[in-house]
Backbone bond lengths (Angstrom), bond angles and torsions (degrees), N, CA, C in turn:
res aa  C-N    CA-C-N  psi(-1)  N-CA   C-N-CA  omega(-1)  CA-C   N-CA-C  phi
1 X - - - 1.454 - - 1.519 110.60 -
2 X 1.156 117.64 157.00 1.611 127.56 -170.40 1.779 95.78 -65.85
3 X 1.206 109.20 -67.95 1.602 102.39 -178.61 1.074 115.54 -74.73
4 X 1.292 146.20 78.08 1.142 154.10 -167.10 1.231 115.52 -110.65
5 X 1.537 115.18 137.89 1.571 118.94 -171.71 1.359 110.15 -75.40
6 X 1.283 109.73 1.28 1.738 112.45 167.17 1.385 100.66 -59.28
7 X 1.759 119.27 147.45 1.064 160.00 174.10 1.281 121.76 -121.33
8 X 1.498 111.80 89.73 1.771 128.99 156.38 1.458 104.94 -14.34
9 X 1.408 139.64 130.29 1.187 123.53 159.81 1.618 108.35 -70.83
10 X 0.936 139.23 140.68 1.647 137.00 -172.45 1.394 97.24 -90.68
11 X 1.230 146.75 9.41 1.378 144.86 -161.50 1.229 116.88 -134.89
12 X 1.547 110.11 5.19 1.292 123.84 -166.98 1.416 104.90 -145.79
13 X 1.613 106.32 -11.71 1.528 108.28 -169.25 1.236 115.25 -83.44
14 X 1.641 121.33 133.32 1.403 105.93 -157.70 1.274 81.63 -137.53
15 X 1.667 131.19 124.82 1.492 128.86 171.39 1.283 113.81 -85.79
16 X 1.098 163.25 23.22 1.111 170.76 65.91 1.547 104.09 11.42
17 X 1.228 143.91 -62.41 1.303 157.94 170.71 1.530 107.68 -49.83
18 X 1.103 109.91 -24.54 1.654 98.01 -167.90 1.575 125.85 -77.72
19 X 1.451 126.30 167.50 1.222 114.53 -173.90 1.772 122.37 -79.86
20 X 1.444 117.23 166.30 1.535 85.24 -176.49 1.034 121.83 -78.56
21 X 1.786 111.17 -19.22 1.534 118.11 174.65 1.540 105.12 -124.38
22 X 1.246 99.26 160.97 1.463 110.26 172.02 1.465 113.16 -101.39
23 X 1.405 124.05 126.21 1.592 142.70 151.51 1.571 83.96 -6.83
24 X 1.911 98.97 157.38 1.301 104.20 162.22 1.854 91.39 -158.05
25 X 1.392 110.90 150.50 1.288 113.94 178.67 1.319 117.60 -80.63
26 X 1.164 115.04 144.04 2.040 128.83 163.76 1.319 112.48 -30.30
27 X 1.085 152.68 136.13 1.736 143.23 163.88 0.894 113.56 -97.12
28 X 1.375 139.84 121.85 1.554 138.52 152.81 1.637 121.09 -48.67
29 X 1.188 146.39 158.35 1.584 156.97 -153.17 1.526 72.01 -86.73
30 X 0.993 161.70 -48.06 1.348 151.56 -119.06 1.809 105.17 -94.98
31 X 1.467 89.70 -47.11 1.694 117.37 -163.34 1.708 108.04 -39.82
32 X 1.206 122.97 -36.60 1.517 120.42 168.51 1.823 108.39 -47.41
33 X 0.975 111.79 -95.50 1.324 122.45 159.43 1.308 112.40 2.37
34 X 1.290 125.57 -75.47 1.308 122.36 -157.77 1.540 100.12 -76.67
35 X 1.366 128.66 -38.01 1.256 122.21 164.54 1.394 114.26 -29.60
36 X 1.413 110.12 -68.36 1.664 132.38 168.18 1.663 99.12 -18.82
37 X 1.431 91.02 -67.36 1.937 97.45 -177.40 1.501 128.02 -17.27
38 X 1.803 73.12 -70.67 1.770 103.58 -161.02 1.682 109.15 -65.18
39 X 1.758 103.25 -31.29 1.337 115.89 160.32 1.476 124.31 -34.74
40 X 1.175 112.84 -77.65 0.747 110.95 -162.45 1.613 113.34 -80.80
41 X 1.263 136.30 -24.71 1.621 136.82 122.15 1.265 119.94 0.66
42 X 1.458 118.51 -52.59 1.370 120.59 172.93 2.087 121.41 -70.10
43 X 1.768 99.28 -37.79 1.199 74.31 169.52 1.515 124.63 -104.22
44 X 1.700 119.31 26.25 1.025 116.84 170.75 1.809 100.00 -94.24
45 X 1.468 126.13 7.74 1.204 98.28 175.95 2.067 96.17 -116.76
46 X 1.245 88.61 -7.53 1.935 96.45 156.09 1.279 103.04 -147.32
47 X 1.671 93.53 113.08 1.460 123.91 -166.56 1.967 81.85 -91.02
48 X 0.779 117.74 -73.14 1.523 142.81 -142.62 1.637 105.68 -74.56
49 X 1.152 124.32 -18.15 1.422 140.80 -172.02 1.471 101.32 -97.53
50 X 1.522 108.79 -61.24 1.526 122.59 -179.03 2.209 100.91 -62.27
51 X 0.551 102.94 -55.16 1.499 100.10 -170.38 1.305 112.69 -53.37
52 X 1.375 106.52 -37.72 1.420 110.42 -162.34 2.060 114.14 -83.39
53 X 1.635 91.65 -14.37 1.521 109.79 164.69 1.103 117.04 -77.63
54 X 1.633 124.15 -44.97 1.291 127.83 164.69 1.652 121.04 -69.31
55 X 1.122 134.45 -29.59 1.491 127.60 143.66 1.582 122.37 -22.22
56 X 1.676 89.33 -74.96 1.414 99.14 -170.27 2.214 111.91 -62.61
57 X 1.245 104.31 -44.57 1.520 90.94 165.24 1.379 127.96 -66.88
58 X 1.584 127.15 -18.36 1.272 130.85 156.29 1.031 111.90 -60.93
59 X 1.340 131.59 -40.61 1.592 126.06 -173.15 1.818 104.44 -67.74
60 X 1.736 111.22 -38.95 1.158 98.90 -170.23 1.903 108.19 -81.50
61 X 1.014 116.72 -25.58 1.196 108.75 175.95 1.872 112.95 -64.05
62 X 0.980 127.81 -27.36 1.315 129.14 171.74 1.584 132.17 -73.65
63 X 1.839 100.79 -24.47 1.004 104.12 174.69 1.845 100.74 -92.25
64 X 1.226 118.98 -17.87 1.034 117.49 169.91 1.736 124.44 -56.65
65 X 1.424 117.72 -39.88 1.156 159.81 158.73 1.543 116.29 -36.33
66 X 1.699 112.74 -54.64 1.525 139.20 -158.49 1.348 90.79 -91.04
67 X 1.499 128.38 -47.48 1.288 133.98 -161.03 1.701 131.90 -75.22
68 X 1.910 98.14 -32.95 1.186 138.77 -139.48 2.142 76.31 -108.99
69 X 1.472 122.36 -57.38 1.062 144.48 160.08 1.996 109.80 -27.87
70 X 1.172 105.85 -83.20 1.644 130.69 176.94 1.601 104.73 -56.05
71 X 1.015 117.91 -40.87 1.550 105.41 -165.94 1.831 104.79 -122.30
72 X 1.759 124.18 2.19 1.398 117.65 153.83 1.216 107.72 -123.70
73 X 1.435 110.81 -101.65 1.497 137.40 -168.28 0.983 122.61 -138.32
74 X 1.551 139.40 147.70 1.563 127.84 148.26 1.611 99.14 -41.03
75 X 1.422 159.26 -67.70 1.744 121.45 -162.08 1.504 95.72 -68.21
76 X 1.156 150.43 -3.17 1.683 117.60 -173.62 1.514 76.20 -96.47
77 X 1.580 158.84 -47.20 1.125 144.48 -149.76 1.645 115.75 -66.61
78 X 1.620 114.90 -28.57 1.156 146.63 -178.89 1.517 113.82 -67.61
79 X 1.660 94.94 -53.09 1.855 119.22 179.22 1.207 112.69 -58.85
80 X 1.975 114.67 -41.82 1.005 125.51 167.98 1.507 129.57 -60.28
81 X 1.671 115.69 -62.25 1.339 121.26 173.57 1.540 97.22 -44.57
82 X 1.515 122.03 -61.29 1.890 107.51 -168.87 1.800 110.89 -39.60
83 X 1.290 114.41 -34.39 1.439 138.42 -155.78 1.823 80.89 -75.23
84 X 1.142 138.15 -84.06 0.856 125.12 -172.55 1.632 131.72 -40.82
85 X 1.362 101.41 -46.97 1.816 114.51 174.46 1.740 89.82 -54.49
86 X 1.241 127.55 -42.66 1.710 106.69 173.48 1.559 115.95 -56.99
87 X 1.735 129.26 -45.40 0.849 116.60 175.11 1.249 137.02 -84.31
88 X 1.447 112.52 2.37 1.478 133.41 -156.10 2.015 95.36 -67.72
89 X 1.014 120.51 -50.15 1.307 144.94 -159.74 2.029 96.40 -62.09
90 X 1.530 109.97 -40.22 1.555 104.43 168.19 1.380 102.28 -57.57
91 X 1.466 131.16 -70.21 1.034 135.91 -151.82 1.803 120.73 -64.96
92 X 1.259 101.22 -14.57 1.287 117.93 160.50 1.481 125.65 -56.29
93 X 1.567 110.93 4.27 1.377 110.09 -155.59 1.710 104.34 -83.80
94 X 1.252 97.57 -43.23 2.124 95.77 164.79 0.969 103.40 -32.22
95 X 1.789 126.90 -66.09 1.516 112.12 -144.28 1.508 104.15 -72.24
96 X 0.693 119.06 -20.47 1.544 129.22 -161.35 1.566 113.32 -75.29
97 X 1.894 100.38 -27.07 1.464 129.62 162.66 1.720 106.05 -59.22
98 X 1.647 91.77 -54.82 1.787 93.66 -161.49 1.551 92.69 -53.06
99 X 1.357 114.55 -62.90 1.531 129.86 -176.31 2.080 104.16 -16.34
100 X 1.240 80.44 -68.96 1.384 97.68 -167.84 1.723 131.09 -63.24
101 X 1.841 90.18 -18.06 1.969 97.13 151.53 1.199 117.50 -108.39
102 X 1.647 135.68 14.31 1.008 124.06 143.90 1.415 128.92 -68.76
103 X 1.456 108.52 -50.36 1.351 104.68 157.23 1.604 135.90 -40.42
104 X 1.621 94.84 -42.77 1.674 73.11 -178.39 1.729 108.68 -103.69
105 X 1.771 105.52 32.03 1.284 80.32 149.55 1.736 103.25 119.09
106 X 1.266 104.59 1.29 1.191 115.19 -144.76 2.056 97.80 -125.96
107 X 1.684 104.16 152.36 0.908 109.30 178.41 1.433 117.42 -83.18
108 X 1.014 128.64 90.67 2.002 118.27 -169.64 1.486 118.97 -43.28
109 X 1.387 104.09 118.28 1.380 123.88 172.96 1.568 118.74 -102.43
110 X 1.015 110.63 125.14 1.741 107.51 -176.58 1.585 114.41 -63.53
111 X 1.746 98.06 -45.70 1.440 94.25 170.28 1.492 119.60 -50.23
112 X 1.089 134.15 1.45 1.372 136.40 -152.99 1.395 93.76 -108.82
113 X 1.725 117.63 -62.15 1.763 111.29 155.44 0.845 141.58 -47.04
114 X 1.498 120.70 -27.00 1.359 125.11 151.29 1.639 132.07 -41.04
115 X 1.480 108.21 -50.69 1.301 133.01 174.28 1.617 117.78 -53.22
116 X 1.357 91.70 -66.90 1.529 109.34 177.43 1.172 99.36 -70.11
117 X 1.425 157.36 -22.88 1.528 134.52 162.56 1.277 120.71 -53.11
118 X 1.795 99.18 -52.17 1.513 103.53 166.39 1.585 123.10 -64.56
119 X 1.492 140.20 -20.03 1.174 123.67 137.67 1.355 116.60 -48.05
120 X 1.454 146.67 -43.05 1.651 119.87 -160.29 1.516 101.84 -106.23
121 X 1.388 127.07 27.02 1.310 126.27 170.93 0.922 132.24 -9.23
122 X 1.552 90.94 -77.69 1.211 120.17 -170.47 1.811 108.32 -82.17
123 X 1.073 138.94 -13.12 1.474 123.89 138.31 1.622 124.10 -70.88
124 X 1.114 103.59 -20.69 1.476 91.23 176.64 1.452 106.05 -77.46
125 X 1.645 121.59 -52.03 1.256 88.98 -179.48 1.355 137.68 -86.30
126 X 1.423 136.50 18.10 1.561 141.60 80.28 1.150 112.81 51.10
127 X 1.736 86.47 -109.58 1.315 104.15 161.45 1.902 147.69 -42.52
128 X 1.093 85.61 -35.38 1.352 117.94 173.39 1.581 121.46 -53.16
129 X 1.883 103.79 -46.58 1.217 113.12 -161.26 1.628 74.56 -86.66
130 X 1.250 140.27 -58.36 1.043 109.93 -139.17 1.744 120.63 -83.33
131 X 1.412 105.07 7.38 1.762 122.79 167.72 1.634 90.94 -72.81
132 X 1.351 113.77 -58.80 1.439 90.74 -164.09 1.156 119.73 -87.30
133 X 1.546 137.32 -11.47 1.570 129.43 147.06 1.813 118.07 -34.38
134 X 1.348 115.85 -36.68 1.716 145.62 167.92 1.074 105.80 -41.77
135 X 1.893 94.10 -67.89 1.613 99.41 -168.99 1.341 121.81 -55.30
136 X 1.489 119.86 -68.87 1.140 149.41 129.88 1.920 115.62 35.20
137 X 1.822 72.69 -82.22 1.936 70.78 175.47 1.591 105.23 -83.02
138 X 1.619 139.72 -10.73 1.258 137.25 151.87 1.543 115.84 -46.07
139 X 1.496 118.39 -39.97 1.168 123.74 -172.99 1.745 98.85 -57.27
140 X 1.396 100.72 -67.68 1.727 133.05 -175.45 1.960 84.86 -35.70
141 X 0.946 107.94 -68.32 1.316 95.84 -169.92 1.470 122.79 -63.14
142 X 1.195 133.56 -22.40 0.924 164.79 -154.50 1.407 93.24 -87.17
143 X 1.109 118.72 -61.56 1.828 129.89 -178.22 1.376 97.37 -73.55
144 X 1.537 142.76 -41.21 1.318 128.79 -163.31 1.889 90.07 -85.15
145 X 0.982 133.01 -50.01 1.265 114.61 156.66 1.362 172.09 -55.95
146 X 1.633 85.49 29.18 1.585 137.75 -178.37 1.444 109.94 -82.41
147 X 1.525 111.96 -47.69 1.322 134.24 169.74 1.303 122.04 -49.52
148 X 1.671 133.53 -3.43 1.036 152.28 129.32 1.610 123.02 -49.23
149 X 0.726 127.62 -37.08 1.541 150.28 -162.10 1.680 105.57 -60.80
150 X 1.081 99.68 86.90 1.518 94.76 178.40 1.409 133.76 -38.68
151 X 1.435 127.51 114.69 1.450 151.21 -147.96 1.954 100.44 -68.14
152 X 1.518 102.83 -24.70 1.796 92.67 177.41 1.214 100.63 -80.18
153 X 1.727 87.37 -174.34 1.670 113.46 -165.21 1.564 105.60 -72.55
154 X 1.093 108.05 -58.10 1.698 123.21 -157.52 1.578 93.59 -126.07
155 X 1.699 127.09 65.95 1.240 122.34 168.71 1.530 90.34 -64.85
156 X 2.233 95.44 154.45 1.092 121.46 168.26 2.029 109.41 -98.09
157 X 1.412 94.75 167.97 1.502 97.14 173.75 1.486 117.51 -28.10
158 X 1.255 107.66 -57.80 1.833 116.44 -178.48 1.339 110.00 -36.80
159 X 1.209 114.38 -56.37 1.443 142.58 -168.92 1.387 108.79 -51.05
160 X 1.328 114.89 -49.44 1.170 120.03 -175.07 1.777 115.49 -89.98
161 X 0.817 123.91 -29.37 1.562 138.37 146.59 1.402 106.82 30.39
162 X 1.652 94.26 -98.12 1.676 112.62 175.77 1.561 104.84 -47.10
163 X 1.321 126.06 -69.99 1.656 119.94 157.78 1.446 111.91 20.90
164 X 1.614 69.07 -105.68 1.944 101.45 -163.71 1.822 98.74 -48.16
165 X 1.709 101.65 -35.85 1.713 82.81 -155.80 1.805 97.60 -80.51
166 X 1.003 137.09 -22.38 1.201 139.50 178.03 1.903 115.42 -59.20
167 X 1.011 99.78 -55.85 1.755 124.58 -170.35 1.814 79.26 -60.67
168 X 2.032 127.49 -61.15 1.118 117.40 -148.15 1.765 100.56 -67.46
169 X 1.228 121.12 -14.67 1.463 125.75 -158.58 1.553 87.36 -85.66
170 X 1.336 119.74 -59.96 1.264 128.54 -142.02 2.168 92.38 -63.37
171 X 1.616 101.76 -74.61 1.467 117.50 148.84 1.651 113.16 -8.16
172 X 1.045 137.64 -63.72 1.402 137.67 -170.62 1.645 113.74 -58.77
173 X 1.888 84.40 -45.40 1.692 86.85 -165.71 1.847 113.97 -83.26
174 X 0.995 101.70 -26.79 1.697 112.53 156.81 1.825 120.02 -55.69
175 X 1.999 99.92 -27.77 1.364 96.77 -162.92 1.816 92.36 -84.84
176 X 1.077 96.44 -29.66 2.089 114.18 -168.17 1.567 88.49 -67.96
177 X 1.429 136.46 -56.94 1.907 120.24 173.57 1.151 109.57 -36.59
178 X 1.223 128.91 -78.52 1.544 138.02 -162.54 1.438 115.04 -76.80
179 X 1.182 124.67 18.15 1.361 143.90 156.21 1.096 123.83 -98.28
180 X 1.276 125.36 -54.61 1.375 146.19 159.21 1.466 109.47 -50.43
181 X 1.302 123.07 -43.38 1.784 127.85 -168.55 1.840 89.21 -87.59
182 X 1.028 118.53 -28.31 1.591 115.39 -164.51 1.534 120.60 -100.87
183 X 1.054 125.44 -14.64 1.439 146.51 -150.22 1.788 110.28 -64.16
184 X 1.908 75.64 -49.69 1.797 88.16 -178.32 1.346 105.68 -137.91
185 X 0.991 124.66 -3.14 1.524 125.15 165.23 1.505 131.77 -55.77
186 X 0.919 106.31 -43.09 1.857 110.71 -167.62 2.122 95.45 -86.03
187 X 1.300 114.06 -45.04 1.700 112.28 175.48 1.838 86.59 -56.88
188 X 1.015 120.34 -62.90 1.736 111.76 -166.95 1.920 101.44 -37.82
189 X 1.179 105.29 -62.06 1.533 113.44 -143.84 1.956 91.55 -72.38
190 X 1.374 116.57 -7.70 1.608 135.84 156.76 1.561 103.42 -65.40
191 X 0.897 114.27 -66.02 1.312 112.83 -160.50 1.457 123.01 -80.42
192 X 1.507 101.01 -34.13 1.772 102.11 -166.35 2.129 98.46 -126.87
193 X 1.146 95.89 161.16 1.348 92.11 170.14 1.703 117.15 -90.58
194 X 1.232 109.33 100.14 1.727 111.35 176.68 1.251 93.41 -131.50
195 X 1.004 111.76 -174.15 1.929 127.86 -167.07 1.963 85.42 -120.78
196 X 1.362 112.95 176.85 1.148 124.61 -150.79 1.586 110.91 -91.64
197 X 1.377 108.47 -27.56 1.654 120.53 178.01 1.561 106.31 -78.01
198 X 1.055 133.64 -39.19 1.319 134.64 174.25 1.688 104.85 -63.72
199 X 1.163 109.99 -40.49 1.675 101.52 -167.19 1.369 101.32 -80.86
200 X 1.247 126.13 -4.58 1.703 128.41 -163.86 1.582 94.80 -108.38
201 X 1.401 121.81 -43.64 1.423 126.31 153.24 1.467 133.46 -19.94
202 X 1.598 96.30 -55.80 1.705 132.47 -173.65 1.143 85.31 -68.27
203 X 1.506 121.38 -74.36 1.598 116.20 -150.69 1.385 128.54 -79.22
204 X 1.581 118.45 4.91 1.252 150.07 -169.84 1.803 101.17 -98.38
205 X 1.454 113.03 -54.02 1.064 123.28 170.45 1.459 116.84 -60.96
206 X 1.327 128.48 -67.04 1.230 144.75 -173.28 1.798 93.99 -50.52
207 X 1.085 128.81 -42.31 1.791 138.24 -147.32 1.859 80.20 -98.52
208 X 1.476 155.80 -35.73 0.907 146.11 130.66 1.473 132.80 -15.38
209 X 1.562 107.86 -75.62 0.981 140.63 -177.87 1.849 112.62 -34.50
210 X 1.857 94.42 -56.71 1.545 108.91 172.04 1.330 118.10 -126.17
211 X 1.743 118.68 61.01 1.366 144.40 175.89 1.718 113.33 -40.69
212 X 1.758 113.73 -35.86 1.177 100.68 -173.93 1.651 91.63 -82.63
213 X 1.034 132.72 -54.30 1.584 135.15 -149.84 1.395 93.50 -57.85
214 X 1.485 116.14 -38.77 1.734 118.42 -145.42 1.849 78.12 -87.00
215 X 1.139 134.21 -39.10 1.223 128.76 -177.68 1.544 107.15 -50.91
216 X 1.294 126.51 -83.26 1.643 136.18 160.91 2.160 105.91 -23.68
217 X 0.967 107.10 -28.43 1.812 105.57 176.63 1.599 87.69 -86.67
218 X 1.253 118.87 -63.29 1.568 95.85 -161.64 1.764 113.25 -68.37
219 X 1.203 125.67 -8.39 1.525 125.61 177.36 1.427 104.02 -68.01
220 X 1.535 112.12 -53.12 1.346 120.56 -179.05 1.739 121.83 -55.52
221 X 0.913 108.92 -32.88 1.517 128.44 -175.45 1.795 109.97 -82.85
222 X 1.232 115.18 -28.55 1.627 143.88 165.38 1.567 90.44 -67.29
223 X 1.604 107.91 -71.63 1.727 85.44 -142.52 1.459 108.99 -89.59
224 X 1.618 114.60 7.04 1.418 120.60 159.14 1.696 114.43 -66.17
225 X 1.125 123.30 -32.56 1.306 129.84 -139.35 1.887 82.28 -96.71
226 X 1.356 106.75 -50.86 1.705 101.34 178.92 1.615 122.67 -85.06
227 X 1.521 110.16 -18.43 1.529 108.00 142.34 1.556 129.36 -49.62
228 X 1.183 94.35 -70.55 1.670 104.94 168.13 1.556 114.18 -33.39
229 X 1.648 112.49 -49.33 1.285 97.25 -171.31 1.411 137.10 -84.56
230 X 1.399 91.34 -18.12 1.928 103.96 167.05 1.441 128.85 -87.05
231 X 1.754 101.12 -11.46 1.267 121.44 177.30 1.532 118.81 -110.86
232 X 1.219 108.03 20.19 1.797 120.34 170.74 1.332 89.10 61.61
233 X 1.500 148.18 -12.92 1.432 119.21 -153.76 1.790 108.20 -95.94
234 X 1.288 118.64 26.01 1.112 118.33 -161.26 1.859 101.92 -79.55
235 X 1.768 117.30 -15.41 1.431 95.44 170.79 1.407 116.47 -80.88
236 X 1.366 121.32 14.70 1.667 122.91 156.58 1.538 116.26 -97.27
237 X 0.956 117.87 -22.17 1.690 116.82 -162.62 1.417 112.45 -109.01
238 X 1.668 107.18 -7.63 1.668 119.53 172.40 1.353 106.94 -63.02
239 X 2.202 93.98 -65.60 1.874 94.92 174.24 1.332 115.38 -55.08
240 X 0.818 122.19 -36.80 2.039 118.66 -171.90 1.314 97.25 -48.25
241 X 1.270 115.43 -53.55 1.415 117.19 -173.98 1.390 123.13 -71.24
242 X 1.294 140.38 -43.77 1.191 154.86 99.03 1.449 108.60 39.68
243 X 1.427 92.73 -90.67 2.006 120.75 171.30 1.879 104.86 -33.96
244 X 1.406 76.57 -93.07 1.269 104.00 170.56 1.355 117.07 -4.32
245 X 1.788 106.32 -76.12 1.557 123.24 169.06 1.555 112.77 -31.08
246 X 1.366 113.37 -62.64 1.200 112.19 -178.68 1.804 129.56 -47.91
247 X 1.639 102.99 -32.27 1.271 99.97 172.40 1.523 137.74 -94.67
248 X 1.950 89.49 -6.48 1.363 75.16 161.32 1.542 126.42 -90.42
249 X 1.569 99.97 -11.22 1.647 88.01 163.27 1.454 121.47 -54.81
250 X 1.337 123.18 -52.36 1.394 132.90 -174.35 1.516 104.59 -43.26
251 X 2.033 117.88 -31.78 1.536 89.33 -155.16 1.771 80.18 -95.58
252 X 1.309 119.54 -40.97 1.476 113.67 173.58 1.389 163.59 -48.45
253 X 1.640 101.19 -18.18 1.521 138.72 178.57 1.421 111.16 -118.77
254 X 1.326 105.84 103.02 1.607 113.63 152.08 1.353 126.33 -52.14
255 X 0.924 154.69 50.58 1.298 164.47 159.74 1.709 120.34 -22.21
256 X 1.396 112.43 -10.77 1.660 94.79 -133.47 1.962 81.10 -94.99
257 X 0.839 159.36 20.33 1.233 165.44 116.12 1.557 126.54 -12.57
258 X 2.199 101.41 -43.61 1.166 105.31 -177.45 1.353 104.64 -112.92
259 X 2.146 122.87 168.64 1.275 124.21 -173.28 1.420 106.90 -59.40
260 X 1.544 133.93 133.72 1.089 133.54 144.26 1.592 131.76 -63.65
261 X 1.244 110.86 123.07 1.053 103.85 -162.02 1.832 118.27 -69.63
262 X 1.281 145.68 124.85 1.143 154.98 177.77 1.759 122.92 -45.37
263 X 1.493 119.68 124.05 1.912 108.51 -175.82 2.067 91.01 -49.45
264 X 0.964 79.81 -173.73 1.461 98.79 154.91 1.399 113.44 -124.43
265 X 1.189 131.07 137.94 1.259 126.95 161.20 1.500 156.31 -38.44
266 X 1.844 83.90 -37.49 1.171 111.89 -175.47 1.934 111.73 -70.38
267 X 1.429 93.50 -31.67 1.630 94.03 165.29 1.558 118.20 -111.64
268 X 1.860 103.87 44.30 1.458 99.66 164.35 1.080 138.07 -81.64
269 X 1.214 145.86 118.58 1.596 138.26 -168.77 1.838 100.00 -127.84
270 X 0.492 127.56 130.01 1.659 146.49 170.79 1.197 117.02 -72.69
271 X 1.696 131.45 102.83 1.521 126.78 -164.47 1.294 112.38 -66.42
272 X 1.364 140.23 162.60 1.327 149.65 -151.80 1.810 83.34 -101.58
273 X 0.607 143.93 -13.79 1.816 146.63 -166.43 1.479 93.96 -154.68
274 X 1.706 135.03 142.26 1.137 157.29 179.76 1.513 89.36 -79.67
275 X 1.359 126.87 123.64 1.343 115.59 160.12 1.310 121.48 -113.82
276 X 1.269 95.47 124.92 2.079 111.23 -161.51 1.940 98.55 -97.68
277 X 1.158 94.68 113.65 1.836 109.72 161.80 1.231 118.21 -126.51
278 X 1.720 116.67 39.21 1.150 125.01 161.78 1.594 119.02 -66.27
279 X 1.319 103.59 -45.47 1.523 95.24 -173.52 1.346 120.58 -107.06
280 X 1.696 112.53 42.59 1.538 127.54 -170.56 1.497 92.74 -95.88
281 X 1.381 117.69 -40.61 1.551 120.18 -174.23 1.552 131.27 -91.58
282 X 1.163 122.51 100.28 1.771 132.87 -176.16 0.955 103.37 -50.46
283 X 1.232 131.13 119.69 1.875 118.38 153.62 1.356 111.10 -44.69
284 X 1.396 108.08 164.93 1.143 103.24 172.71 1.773 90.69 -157.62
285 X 1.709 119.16 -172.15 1.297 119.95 -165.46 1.704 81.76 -98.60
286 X 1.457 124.39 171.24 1.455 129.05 158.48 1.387 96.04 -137.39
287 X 1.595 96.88 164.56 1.391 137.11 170.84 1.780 116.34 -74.55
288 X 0.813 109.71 108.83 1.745 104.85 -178.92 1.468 118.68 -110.26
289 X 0.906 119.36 70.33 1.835 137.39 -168.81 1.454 98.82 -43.00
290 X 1.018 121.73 21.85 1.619 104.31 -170.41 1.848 97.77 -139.42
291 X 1.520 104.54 9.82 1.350 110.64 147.01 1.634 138.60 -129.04
């Protein structure tokens, strides 16, 4: 399994040696869902950590929203919110922290996400640049596909047709890159030590590999994100997703090849209850692209 209590020997670990991609397991129809599960598991055992991540990205998506609103249009406010669901997935990188000391056991400390952000910096912003190079020319397109926009006052549905159906085609296939590059990459580059092209590799492959399941994950992750946003409930359905994210990397990515990265001490705290997520994850068979 990707999160695996296997331990890299660090004395032997030579990155140079490693593969370019990592194996990834088969998914069962089920595997959305149980992500969902374990999700939300995670922020009932950090209520207070998880919320307070989903606050703060609700707040920014709204002011994103208010701004985008006041100073263009409903489509640049639209262009924008999509713009964010591209970057939303960096900023996910705490939860993915909390995720990742519950599992092993640990009481979640924020200072601890803090830390570990500032360890993957420099992949996130990496990563970072290359969502918004994405966005960017999505935007560009986004504006040249304005020029659709029916020229009357009060177009009807018909009218808008070519529109909507052009913008939804164009929109999808921009949304399917940064889904595919993001899926399992950023929990990897959390968990294990790889550099940023390998984990975008992994999660490109793996998001291939199980096209129908990964299809049904990205719908779910869509129609949370526009539930959430008309229905205020998005500081619950960010972490779910968040959470969530994290486990399906764990059940989908073989990982155990590369160094895991070590707690630090300095933000060790010892949970008041041992929390066991040994038997949350099914084996399953994987795909190993490298035979």
């Amino acid at each position: 399994m990707a999160g695996s209590s296997h331990d890299v020997d660090s004395d032997k670990y030579d990155p140079s040696s490693m593969p370019f991609v990592a194996p990834c397991n088969k998914l069962d129809k089920m595997a959305p869902w149980r992500w969902l599960r374990m999700g939300w598991s995670d922020i009932c055992i950090a209520p207070k950590q998880s919320l307070l991540y989903g606050f703060i990205m609700m707040l920014i998506s709204y002011t994103v929203a208010y701004f985008a609103y006041k100073i263009g249009s409903f489509i640049m406010m639209v262009a924008l919110l999509a713009g964010f669901m591209f970057i939303g997935p960096v900023l996910a990188f705490g939860l993915y922290s909390i995720s990742r000391q519950i599992q092993d056991g640990r009481k979640p400390v924020l200072g601890y996400c803090l830390s570990e952000g500032k360890r993957h910096l420099g992949n996130e912003m990496v990563f970072a640049a290359i969502l918004l190079v994405v966005f960017l020319i999505w935007a560009r397109a986004a504006s040249t596909i304005h020029i659709f926009f029916p020229a009357q006052a009060n177009p009807d549905l018909g009218d808008l047709a070519i529109f909507l159906g052009v913008g939804s085609a164009v929109g999808a296939i921009f949304s399917a890159v940064i889904f595919c590059a993001s899926a399992f990459s950023l929990p990897m580059l959390v968990d294990r030590k790889v550099d940023v092209v390998t984990a975008v590799v992994t999660s490109i492959n793996a998001t291939f590999r199980n096209k129908g399941i990964m299809l049904i994950w990205g719908s779910i992750i869509v129609t949370c994100v526009f539930v959430g946003f008309f229905t205020a409930t998005l500081i619950i359905l960010l972490p779910l997703i968040g959470h969530a994210t994290w486990h399906a990397y764990q059940e989908t990515i073989n990982a155990e090849a590369w160094l895991k990265y070590k707690h630090s001490d300095k933000h060790r705290v010892a949970p008041s209850q041992p929390i066991d997520v040994t038997q949350q994850k099914p084996k399953m068979p994987h795909y190993n692209p490298l035979k």
